[in-house]
MIPA-708546 format. One line per field, with one value per residue (C-alpha): residue number from 0; x, y, z; residue in three letters. Coordinates in Angstrom, 1 decimal, always signed. Last residue first. Example, Ala and Ser with C-alpha at 12.3 -4.5 7.8 and 13.67 -1.06 7.14 Angstrom:
2
nr	[1/0]
east	[+13.7/+12.3]
north	[-1.1/-4.5]
up	[+7.1/+7.8]
rest	[Ser/Ala]
END
This chain:
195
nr	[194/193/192/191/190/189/188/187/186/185/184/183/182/181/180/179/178/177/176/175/174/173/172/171/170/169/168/167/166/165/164/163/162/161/160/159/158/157/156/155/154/153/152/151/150/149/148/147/146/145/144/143/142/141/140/139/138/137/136/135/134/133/132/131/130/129/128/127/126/125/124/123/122/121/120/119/118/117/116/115/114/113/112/111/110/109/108/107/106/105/104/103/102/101/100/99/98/97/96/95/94/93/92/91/90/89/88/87/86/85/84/83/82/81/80/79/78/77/76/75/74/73/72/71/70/69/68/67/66/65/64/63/62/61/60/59/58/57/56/55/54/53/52/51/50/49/48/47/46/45/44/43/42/41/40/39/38/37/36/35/34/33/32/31/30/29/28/27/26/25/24/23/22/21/20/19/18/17/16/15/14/13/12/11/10/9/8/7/6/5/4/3/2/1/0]
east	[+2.0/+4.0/+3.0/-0.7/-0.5/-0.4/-3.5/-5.5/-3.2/-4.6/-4.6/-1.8/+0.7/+0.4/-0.5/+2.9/+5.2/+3.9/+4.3/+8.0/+8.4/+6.6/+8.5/+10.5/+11.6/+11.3/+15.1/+14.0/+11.3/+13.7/+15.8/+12.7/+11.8/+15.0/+15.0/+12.2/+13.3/+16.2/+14.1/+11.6/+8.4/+6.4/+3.4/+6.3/+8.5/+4.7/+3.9/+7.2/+7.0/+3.7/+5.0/+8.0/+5.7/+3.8/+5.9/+7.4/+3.4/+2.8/+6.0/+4.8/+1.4/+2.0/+4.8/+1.8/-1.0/+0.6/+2.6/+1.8/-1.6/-2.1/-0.8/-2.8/-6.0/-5.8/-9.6/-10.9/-13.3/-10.3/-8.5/-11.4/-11.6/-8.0/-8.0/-10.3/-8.4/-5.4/-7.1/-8.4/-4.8/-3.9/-5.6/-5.6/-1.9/-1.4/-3.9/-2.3/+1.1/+0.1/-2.0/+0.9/+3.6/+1.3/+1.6/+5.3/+5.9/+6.1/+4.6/+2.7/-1.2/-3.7/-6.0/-3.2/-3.7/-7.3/-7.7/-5.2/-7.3/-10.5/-8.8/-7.6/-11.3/-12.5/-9.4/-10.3/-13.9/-13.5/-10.6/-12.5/-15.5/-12.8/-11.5/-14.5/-15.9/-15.5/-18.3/-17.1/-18.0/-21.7/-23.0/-23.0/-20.1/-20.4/-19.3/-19.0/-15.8/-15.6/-12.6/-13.3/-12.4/-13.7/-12.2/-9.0/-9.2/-6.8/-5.6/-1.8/-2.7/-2.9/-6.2/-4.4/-1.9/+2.0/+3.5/+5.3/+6.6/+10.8/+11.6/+12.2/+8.2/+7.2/+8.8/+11.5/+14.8/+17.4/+16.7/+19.1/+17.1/+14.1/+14.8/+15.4/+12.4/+10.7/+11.9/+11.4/+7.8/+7.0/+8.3/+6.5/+3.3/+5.8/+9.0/+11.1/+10.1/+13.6/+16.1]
north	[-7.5/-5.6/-1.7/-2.9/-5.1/-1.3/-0.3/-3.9/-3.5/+0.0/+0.2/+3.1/+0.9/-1.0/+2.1/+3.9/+0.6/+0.1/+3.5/+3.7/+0.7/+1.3/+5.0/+3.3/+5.8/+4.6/+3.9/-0.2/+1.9/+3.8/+0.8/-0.8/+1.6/+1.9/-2.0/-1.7/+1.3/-0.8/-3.6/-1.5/-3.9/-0.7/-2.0/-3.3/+0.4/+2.4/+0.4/+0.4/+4.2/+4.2/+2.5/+5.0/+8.0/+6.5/+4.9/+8.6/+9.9/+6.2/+7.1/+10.1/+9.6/+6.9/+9.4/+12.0/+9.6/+7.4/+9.5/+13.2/+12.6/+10.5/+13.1/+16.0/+14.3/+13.5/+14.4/+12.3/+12.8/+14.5/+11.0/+9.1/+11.1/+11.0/+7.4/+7.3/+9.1/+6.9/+4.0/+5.2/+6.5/+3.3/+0.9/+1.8/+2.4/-0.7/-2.4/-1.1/-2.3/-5.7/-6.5/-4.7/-7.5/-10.2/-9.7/-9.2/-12.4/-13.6/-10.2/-12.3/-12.0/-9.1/-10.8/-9.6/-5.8/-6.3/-8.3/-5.1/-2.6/-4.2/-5.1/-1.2/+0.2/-2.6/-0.9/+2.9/+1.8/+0.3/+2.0/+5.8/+3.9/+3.5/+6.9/+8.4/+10.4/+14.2/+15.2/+17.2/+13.9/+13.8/+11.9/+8.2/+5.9/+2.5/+2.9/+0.1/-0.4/-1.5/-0.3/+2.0/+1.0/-2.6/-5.7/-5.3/-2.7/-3.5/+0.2/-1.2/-3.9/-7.3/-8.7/-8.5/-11.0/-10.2/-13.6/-16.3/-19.1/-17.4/-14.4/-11.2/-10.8/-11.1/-8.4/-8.3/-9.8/-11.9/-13.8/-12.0/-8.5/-10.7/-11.2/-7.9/-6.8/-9.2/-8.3/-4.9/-5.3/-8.1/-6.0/-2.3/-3.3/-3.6/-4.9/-4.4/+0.1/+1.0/+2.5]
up	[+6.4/+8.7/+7.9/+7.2/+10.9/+12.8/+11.7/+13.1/+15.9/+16.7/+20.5/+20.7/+21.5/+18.7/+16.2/+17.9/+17.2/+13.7/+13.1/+14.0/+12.4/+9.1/+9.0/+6.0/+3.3/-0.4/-1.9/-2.6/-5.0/-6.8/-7.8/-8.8/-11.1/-12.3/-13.0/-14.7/-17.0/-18.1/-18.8/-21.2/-22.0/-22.4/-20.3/-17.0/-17.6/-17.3/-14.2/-12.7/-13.3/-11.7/-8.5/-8.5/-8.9/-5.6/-3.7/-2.4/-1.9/+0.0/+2.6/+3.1/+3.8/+6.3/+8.2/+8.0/+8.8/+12.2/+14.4/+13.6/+12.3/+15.4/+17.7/+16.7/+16.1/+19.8/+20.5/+17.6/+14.9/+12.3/+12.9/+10.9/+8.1/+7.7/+8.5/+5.4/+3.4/+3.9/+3.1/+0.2/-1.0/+0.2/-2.3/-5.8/-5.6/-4.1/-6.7/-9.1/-7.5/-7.4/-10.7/-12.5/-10.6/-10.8/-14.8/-14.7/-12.5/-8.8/-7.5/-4.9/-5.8/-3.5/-1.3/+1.6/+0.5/+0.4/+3.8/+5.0/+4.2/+5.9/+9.0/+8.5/+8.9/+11.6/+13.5/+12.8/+13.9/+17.4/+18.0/+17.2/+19.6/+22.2/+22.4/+22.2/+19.4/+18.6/+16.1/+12.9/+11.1/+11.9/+14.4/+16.3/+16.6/+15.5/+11.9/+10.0/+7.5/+3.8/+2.0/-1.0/-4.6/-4.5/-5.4/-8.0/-10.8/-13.6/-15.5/-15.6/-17.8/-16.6/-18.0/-21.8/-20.3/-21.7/-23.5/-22.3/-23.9/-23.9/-21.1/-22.5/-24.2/-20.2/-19.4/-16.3/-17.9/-17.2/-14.7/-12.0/-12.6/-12.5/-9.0/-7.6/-9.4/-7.1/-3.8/-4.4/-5.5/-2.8/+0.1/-1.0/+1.6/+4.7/+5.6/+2.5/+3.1/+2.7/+5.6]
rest	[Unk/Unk/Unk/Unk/Unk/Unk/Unk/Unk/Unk/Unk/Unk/Unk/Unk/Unk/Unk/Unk/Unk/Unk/Unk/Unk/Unk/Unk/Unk/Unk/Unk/Unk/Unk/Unk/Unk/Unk/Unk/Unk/Unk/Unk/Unk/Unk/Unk/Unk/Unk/Unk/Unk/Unk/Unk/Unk/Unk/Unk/Unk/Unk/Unk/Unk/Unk/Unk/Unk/Unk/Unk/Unk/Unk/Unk/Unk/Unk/Unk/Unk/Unk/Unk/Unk/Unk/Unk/Unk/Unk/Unk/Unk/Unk/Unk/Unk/Unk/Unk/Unk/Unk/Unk/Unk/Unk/Unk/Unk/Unk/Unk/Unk/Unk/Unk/Unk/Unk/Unk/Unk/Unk/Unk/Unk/Unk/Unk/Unk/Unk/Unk/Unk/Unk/Unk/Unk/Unk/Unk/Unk/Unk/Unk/Unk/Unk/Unk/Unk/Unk/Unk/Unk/Unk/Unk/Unk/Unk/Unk/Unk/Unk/Unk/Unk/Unk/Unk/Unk/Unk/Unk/Unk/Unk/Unk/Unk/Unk/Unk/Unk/Unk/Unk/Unk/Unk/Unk/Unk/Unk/Unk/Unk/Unk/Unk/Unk/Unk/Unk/Unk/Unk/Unk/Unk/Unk/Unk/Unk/Unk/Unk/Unk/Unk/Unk/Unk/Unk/Unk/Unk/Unk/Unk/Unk/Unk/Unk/Unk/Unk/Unk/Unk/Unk/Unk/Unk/Unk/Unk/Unk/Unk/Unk/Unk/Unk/Unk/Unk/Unk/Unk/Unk/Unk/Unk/Unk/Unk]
END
């Protein structure tokens, strides 16, 4: 199954589109023109997620079950505000500013549930049902993500659709996670697969 549920959706759905338009750079489509802002290097908000911490010690210190909640949820509420204040990949430019910004985005987030996870007393079970599927899932989008963006600067159709082609083929764990982070008390967590 492919990742169209979660973070990768607009990206696959979009090449898909511009596959029937014609064309996926900007200098194929007539009156448009590529945006110097977009490039492939655009930083979007800042680099770490903000989060507060209400537990108490250092990070080799077990916390409680409900203080890890407390904090791994505020954490991914502030993932997912950045992934959701990121634009729709309508157009080649959105598109860059998207995927950057995806790319900019979960390896932070995924460090931080690391460091988050290795506090707990079932580190164990949530690496095994929440950060290694997550991981591998991002380290598959990743090359393809950064194809797109090398395809998108170069104005190279062919390579865009390839891109995109290899992004639909990312693995899906998102509802298998989703599930576990729900039932786990992580809604927060578990709203990054959906959104």
């Amino acid at each position: 199954m492919t990742r169209t549920a979660g973070w990768l959706a607009p990206v696959v759905v979009l090449g898909v589109v511009l596959t029937g338009c014609g064309g996926s750079s900007p200098a194929a489509r007539p009156g448009t023109s590529p945006s110097p802002s977009a490039s492939s290097s655009a930083v979007i908000g800042p680099s770490a997620p903000a989060f507060a911490s209400t537990s108490a010690g250092s990070p080799r210190d077990v916390i409680s079950k409900p203080d890890f909640l407390i904090d791994a949820n505020a954490m991914c509420s502030a993932v997912d505000a950045q992934l959701q204040a990121l634009p729709a990949p309508t157009d080649d430019a959105a598109m860059r500013v998207y995927v950057t910004g995806v790319l900019r985005i979960m390896p932070v987030y995924l460090s931080h549930a690391q460091t988050l996870v290795a506090r707990t007393a079932e580190r164990a079970q949530l690496e095994k049902n929440w950060l290694i599927p997550e991981r591998a899932d991002y380290d598959a989008f990743k090359p393809a993500g950064q194809a797109l963006l090398q395809a998108l600067d170069a104005h190279d159709d062919a390579a865009v659709q390839a891109a995109v082609s290899d992004l639909s083929a990312v693995p899906d764990h998102s509802d298998v996670v989703q599930a576990y982070l729900n039932g786990y008390g992580l809604p927060s967590c578990a709203h990054i697969d959906k959104s």
